[in-house]
C-alpha positions as CSV (number, residue, x, y, z in Angstrom):
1,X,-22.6,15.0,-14.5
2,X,-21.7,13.8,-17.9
3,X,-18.0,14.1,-16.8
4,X,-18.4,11.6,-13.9
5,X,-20.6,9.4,-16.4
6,X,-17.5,9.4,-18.3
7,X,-15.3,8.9,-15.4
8,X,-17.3,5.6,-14.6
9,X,-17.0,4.3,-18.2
10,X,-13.2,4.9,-18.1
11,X,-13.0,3.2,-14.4
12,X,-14.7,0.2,-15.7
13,X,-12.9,-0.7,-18.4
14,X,-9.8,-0.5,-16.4
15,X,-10.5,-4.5,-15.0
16,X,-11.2,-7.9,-16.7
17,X,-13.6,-10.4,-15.4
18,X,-14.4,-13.8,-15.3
19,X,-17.4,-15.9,-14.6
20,X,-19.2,-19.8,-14.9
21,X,-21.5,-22.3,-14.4
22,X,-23.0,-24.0,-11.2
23,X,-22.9,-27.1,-10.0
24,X,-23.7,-29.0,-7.0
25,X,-21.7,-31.3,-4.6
26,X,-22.6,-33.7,-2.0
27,X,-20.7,-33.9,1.1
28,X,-18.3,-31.5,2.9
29,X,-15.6,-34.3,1.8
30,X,-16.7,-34.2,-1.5
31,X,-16.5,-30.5,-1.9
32,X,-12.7,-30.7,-0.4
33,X,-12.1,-32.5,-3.2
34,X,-13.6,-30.5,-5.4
35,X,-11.9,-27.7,-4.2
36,X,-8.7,-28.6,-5.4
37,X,-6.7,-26.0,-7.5
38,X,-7.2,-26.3,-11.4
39,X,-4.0,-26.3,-13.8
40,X,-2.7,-22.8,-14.5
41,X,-0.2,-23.2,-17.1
42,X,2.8,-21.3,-16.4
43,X,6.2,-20.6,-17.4
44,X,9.0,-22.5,-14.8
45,X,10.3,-20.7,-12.3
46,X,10.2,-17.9,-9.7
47,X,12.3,-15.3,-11.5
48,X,13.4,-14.1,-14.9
49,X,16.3,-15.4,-16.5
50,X,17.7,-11.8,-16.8
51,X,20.8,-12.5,-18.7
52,X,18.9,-14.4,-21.3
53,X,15.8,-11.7,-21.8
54,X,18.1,-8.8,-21.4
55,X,19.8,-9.6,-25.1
56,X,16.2,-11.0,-26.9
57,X,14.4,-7.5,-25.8
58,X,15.1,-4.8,-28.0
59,X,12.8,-1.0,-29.5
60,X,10.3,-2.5,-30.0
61,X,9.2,-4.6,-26.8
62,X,10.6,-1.5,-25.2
63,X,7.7,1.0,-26.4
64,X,5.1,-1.6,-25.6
65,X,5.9,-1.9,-22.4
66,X,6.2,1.7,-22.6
67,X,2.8,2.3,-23.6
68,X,1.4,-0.4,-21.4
69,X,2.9,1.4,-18.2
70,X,1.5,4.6,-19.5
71,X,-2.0,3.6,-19.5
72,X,-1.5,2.3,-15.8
73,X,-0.2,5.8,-15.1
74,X,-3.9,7.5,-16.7
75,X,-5.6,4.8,-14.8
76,X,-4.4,5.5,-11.5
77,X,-4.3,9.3,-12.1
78,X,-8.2,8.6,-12.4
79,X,-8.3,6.9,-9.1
80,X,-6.0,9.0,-6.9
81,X,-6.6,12.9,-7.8
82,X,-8.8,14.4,-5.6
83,X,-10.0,17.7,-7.9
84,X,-10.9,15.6,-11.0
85,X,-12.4,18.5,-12.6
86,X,-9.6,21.0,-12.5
87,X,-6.8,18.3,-12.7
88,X,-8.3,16.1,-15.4
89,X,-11.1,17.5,-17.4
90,X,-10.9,21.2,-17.6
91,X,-8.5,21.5,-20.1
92,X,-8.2,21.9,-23.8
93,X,-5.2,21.4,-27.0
94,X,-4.9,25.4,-26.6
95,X,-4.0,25.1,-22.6
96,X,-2.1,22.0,-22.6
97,X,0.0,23.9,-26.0
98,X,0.9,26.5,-23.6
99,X,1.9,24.7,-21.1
100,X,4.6,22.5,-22.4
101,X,5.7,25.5,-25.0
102,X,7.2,26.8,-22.0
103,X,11.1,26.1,-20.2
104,X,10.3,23.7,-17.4
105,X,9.5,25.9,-14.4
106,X,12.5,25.7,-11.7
107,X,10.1,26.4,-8.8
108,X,6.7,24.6,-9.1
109,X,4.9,25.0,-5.6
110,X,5.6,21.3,-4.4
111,X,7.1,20.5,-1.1
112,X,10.3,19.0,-0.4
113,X,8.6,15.5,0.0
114,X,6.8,15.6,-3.3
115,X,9.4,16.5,-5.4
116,X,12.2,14.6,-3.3
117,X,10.2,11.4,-2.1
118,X,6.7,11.2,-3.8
119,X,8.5,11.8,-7.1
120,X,11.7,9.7,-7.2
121,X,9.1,6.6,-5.8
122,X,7.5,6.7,-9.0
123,X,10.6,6.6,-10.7
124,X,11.8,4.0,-8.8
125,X,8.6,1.7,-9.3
126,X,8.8,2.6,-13.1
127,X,12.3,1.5,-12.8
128,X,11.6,-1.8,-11.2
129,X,8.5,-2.8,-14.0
130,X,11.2,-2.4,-16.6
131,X,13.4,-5.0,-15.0
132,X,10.3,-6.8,-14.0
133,X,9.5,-7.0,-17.8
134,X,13.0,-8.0,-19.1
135,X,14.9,-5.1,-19.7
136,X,18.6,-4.5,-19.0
137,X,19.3,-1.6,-16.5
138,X,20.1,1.1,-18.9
139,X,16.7,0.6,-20.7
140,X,15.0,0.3,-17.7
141,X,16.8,3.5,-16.8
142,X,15.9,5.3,-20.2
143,X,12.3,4.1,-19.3
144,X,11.9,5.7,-15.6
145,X,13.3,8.9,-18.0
146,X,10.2,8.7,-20.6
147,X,7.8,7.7,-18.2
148,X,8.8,11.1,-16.5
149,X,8.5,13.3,-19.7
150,X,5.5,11.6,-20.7
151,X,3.4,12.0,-17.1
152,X,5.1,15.9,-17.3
153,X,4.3,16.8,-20.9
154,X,0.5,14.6,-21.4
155,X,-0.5,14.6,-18.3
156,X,0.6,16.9,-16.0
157,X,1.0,19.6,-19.3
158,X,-2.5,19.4,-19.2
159,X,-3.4,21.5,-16.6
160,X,0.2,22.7,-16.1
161,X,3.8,24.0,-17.1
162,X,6.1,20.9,-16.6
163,X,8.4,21.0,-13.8
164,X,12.4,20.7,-14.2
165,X,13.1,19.5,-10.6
166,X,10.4,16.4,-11.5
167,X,11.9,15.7,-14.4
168,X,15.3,15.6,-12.9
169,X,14.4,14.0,-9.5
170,X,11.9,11.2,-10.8
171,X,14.6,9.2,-12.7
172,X,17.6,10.4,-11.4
173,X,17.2,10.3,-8.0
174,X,14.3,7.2,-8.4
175,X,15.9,4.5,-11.0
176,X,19.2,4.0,-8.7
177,X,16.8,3.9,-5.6
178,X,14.9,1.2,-7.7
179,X,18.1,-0.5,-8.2
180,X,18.4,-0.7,-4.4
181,X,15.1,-2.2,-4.0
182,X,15.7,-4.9,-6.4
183,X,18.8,-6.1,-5.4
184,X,17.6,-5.9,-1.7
185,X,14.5,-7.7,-2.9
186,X,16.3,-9.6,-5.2
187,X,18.6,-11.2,-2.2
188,X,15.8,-11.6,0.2
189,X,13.9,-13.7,-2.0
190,X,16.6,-15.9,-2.5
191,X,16.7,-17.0,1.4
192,X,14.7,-19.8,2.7
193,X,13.0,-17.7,4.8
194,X,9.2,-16.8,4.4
195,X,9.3,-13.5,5.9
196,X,12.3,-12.7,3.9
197,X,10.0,-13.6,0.8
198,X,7.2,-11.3,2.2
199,X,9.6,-8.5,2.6
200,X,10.9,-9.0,-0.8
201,X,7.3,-8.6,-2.8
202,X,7.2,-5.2,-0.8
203,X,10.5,-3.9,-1.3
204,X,9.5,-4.6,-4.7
205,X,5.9,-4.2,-5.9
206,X,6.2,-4.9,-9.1
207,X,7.0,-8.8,-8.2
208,X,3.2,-8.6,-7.4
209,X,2.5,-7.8,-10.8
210,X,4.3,-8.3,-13.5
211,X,6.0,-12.0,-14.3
212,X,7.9,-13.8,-17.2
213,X,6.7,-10.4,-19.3
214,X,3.2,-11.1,-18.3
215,X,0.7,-8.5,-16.1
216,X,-0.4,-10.7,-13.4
217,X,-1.9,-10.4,-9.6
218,X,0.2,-12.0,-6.6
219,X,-1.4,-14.3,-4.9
220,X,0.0,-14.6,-1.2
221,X,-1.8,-17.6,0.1
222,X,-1.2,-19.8,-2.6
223,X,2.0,-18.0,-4.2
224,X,0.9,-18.7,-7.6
225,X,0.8,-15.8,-10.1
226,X,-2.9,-15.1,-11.1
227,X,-3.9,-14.2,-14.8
228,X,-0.3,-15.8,-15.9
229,X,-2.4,-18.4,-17.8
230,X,-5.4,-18.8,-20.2
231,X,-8.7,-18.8,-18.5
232,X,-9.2,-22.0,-17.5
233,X,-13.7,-22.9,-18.8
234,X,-13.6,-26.1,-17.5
235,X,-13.8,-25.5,-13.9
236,X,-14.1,-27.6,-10.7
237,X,-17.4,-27.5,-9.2
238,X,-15.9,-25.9,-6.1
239,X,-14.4,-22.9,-8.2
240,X,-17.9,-22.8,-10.4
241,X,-19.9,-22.2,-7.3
242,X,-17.4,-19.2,-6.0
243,X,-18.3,-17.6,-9.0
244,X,-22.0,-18.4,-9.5
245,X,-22.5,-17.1,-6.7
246,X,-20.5,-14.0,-5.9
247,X,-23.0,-11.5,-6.9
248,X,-23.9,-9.2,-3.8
249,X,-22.7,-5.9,-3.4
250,X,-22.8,-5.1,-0.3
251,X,-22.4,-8.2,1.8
252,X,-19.4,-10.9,1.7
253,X,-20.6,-14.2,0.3
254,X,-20.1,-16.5,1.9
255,X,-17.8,-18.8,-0.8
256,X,-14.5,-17.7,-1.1
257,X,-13.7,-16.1,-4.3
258,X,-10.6,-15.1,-6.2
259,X,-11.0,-11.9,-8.3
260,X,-9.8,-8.0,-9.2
261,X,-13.2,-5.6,-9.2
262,X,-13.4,-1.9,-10.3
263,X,-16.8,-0.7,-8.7
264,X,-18.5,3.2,-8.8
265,X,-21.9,4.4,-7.4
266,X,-23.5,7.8,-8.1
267,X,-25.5,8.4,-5.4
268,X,-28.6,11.3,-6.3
269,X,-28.9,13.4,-3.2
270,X,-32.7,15.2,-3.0
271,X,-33.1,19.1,-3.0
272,X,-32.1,19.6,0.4
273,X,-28.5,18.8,-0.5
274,X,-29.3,20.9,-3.8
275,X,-29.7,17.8,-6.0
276,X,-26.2,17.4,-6.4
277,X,-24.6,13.3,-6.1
278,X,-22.3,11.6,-4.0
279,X,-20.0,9.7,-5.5
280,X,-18.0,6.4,-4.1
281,X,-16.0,4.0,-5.8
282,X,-13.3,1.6,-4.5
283,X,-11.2,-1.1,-6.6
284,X,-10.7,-4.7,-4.4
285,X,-9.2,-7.4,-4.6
286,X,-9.8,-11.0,-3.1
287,X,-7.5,-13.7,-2.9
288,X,-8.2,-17.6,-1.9
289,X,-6.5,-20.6,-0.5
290,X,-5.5,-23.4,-3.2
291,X,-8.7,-25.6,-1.5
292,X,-11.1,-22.4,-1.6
293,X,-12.0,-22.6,1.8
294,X,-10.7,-19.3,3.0
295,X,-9.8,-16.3,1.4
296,X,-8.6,-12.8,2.4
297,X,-9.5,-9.7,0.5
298,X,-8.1,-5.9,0.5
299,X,-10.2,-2.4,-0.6
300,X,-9.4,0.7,-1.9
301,X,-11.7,3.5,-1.6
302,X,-12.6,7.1,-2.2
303,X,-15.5,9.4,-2.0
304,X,-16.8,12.7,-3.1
305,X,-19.3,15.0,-3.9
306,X,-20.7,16.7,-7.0
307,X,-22.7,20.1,-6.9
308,X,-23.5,19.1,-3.3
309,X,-24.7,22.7,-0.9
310,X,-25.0,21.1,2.8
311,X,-26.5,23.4,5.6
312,X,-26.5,26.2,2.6
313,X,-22.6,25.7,2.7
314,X,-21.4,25.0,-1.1
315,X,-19.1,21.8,-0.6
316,X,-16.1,22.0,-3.3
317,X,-16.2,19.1,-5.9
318,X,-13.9,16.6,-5.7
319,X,-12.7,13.5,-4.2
320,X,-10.7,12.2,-1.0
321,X,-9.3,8.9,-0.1
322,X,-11.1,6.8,2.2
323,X,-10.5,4.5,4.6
324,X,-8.9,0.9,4.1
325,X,-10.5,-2.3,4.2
326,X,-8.7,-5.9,5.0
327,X,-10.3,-8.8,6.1
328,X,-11.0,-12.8,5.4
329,X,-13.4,-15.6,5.7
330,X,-13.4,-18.8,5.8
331,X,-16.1,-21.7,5.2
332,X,-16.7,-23.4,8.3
333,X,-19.6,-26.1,7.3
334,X,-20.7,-27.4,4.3
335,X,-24.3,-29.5,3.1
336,X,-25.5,-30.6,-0.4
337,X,-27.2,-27.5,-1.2
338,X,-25.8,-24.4,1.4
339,X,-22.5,-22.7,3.1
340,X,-21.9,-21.3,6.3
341,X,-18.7,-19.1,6.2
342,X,-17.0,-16.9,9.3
343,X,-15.6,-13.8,8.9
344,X,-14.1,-10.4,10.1
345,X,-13.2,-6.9,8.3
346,X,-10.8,-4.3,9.7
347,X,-11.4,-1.0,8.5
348,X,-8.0,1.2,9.0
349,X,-8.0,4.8,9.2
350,X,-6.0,5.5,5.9
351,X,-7.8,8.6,5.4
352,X,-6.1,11.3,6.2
353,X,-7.0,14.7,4.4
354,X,-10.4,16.0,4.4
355,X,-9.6,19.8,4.8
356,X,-13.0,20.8,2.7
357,X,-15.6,18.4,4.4
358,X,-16.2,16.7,1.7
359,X,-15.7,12.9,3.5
360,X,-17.6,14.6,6.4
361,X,-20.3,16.1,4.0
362,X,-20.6,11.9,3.3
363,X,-20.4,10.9,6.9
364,X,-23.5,13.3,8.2
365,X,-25.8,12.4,5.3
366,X,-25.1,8.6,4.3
367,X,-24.8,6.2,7.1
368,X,-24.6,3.3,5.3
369,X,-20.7,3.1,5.0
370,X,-20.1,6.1,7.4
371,X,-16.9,4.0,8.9
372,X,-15.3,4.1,5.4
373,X,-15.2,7.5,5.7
374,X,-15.2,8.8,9.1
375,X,-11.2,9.7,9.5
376,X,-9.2,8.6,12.5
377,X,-11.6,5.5,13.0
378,X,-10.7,2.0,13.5
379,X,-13.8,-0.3,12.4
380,X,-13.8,-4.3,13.6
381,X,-17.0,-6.1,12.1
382,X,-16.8,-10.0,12.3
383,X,-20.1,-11.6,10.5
384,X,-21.3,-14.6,9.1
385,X,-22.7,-15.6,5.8
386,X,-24.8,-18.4,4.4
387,X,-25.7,-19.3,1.2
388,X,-28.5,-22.0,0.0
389,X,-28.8,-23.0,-3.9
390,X,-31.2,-25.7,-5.7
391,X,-30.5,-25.4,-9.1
392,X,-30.3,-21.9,-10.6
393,X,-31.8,-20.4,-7.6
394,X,-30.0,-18.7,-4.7
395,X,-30.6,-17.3,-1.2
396,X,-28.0,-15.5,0.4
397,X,-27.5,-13.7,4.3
398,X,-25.2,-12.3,5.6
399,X,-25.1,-10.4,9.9
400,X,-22.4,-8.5,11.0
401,X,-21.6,-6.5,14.0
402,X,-19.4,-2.9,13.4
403,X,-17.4,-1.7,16.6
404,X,-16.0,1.7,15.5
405,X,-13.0,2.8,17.9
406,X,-12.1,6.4,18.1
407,X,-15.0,7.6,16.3
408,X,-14.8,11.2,18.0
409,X,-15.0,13.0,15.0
410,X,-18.6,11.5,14.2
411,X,-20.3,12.4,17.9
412,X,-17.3,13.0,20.1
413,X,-18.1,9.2,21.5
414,X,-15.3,7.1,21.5
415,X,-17.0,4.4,20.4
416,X,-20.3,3.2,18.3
417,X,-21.9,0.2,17.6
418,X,-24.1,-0.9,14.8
419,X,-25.7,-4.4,13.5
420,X,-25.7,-4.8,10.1
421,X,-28.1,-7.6,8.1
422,X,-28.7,-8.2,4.1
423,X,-30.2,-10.9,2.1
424,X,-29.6,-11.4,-1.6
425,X,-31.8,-13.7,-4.2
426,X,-30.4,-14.7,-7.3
427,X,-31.6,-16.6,-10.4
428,X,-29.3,-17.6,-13.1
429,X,-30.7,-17.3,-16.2
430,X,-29.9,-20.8,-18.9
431,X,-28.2,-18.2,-21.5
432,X,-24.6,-19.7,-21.8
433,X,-22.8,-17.2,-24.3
434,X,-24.5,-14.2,-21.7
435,X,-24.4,-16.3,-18.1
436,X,-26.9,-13.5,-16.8
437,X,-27.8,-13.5,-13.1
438,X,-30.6,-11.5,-12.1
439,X,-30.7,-10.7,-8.1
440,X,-32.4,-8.6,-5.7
441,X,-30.3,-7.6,-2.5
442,X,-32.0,-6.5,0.8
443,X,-30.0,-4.6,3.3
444,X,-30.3,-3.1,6.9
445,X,-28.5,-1.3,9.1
446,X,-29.6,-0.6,13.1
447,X,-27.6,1.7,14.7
448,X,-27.5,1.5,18.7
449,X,-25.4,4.0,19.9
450,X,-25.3,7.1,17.4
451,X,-27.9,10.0,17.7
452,X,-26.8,11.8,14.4
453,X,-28.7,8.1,12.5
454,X,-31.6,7.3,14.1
455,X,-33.2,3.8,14.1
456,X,-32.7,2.0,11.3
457,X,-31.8,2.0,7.3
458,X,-33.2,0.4,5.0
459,X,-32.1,-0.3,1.1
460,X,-33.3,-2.9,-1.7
461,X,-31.0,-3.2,-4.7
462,X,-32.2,-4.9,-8.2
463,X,-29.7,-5.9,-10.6
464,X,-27.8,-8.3,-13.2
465,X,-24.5,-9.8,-14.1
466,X,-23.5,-11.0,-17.1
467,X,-19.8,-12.8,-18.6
468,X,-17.4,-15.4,-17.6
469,X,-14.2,-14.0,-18.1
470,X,-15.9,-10.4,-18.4
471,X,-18.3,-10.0,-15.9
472,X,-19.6,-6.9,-15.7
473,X,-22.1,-6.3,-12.8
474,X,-25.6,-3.1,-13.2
475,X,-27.4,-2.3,-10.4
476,X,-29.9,0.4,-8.7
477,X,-30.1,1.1,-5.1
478,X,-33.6,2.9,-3.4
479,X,-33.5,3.5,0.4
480,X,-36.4,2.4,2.2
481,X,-36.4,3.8,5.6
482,X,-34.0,5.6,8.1
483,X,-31.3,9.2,7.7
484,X,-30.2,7.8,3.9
485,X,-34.1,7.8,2.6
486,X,-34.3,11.8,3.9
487,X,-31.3,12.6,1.5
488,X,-30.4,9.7,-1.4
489,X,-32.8,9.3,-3.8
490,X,-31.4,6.6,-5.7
491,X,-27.9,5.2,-6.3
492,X,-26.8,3.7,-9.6
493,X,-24.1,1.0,-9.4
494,X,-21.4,-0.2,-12.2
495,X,-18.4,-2.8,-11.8
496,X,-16.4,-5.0,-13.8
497,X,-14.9,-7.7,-12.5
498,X,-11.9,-10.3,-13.7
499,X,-11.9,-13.2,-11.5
500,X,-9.6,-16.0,-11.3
């Protein structure tokens, strides 16, 4: 347990956050008006004047950038390993010594693909953050090379000997394949044509997050760099309400919001799955229009379980990737005091691997998010959500109906249907250096077609978020009713959030 505890506190502080005040508006013309972008100072242009950054960036700009990248690499190693334990924590200075004391090993067990393709990617993406940031082609070549020997000797070294055809392959065979990309890229953005933009950000990822030597996040509907700029205090009221009141967890509000969350939950399971915990956590993004009256959003999941024994079956620690999550609202009518917003979420079935049972451990014992989970399914939910404020009070609803599409490997049924419903009450508190808001959410799930979940679950969640720019967000979850109150006994939530 206390290595997931301090999984979670490494997870959180891998976002920013942002948060302010309310105010109120009168009509829906009003608020149109009020919805207008704020100023975002930013350097001109699209593009860096390469020529001109090329001879100011020297050493030392170099190994900051260097360490920056580094840290990303840790960070996502967090996210992405399934076997956490073995991979990450079980090691000591006396292992990891013996490890990179050794010649590189010739053969290290990998496939083709991962030493041939999953390996020269990530020297190609390291490859195109150097020239992202500045750097000529031959530092940003010398930097796919250390970012290699650093992820083979400190990270990798940790739990094993370094390998010689990764070190060779990721820059070697990566930072000329990166050199394609941007060029590609590169030419594509230059056209006047918007899909050739499009293709451009993904033939080049690092356009989506790094910019005139800044880390920044892409927006696509308003094609303005986020996080480029200070954080702006004096907000329209439009852009205070999206962030007043953009404190459920497990419902869309229904105000578009712009922001980057990093979210964990350590479900408790009772004795009969030995008292072990599930353990979910996803990182999302949301993005919204210039007049913050739509938005889209994207998630990121993965699940697993810790000291779980299911049907006397020992399940093996760990984590899997879970399914992804698009969608997008928008507001459709507006009053003095309340919201009504439309929207839809496609869940895609990016999980692929779960050769242990450990999503399927998730999926027969927690129903609330079973279609995150369940692998091969398609999930279409549209919903709606309201919101009504007076002052520094809040009521919040949200309904939404979940068609799951080849679902076989829940039932064998092709298809299942549930209705989901939630409420959420929140009062923010008058502390301005804290900006608490307490809340209490309420949320039900009815499932019509399924005979593994009977009837219907219930959950009540109590907690509070604090910060502006920093908005970290507490909560517990109890299950009332229904399949998830025979197994969780309580869940206990952590995010961070940097919103923009």
């Amino acid at each position: 347990m206390k290595r997931f505890i301090y999984f979670l506190l490494i997870l959180s502080n891998l976002a920013l956050s942002i948060s302010a005040s309310h105010a109120q508006n009168s009509t829906f013309e009003k608020y149109l008006a009020e919805s207008q972008p704020y100023e975002v100072k930013v350097p001109d242009g699209e593009t860096l004047d390469r020529d001109k950054i090329d001879k100011e960036l020297g050493a030392e700009e170099f190994l900051r950038d260097t360490a920056i990248y580094y840290t990303f690499i840790w960070a996502f190693r967090f996210f992405y390993v399934r076997n956490k334990n073995s991979r990450i924590f079980d090691t000591s200075f006396e292992d990891w010594w013996d490890n990179v004391s050794q010649w590189p090993v010739t053969n290290d067990g990998d496939s083709f693909f991962t030493n041939y393709v999953i390996h020269p990617f990530s020297g190609a993406m390291s490859f195109l953050y150097y020239r992202e940031m500045g750097h000529d082609v031959w530092y940003s070549f010398l930097g796919s090379v250390a970012q290699s020997t650093l992820f083979e000797y400190t990270i990798e070294g940790l739990v094993e000997t370094p390998s010689l055809p990764d070190l060779l392959s990721t820059p070697l065979i990566g930072a000329p394949m990166g050199y394609g990309l941007e060029k590609t890229s590169d030419w594509l953005y230059n056209t006047d044509n918007g899909a050739a933009k499009v293709a451009a950000h993904i033939l080049n990822p690092m356009r989506n997050f790094v910019h005139d030597r800044q880390l920044v996040l892409f927006n696509p509907l308003t094609g303005q760099y986020e996080f480029s700029g200070e954080f702006q205090t004096a907000l329209p009221p439009a852009k205070q309400k999206s962030i007043q009141y953009a404190y459920p967890l497990f419902f869309e509000p229904a105000i578009p919001t712009g922001y980057f969350r990093a979210f964990i939950e350590i479900a408790q399971q009772d004795q009969q799955l030995s008292s072990g915990e599930f353990i979910m956590y996803h990182i999302k993004a949301e993005f919204p229009s210039k007049n913050n009256l739509y938005s889209a959003y994207i998630r990121v999941s993965q699940a697993g379980v810790n000291s779980i024994v299911d049907n006397g079956d020992q399940i093996n620690d760990g984590f899997e990737l879970a399914n992804l999550l698009v969608g997008g609202k928008a507001v459709m009518y507006k009053t003095d005091n309340s919201v009504y917003t439309l929207g839809m979420d496609v869940i895609l079935p990016l999980a692929f691997k779960d050769n242990i049972d450990r999503l399927n451990t998730i999926v027969n014992n927690s129903p609330r998010d079973y279609p995150l989970y369940l692998k091969g399914a398609f999930t279409f939910t549209p919903y709606i959500s309201t919101l009504h404020f007076y002052k520094w009070f809040s009521l919040q609803n949200n309904v939404g109906f979940d068609l799951v599409t080849r679902a076989e490997n829940l039932e064998g049924d092709s298809v299942e249907t549930r209705l989901k419903y939630s409420s959420a009450a929140g009062v923010s508190v008058p502390l301005e250096f804290f900006n608490p808001i307490i809340f209490a959410e309420f949320d039900g799930i009815t499932n019509f077609t399924t005979d593994i979940y009977k009837g219907t679950d219930l959950f009540m969640t109590g907690g509070i978020r604090l910060g502006k720019r920093f908005s970290p967000g507490f909560a517990v979850q109890v299950p009332i009713t229904g399949t998830s109150n025979e197994n969780t006994v309580v869940s206990y939530l952590l995010d961070l959030t940097m919103r923009f």
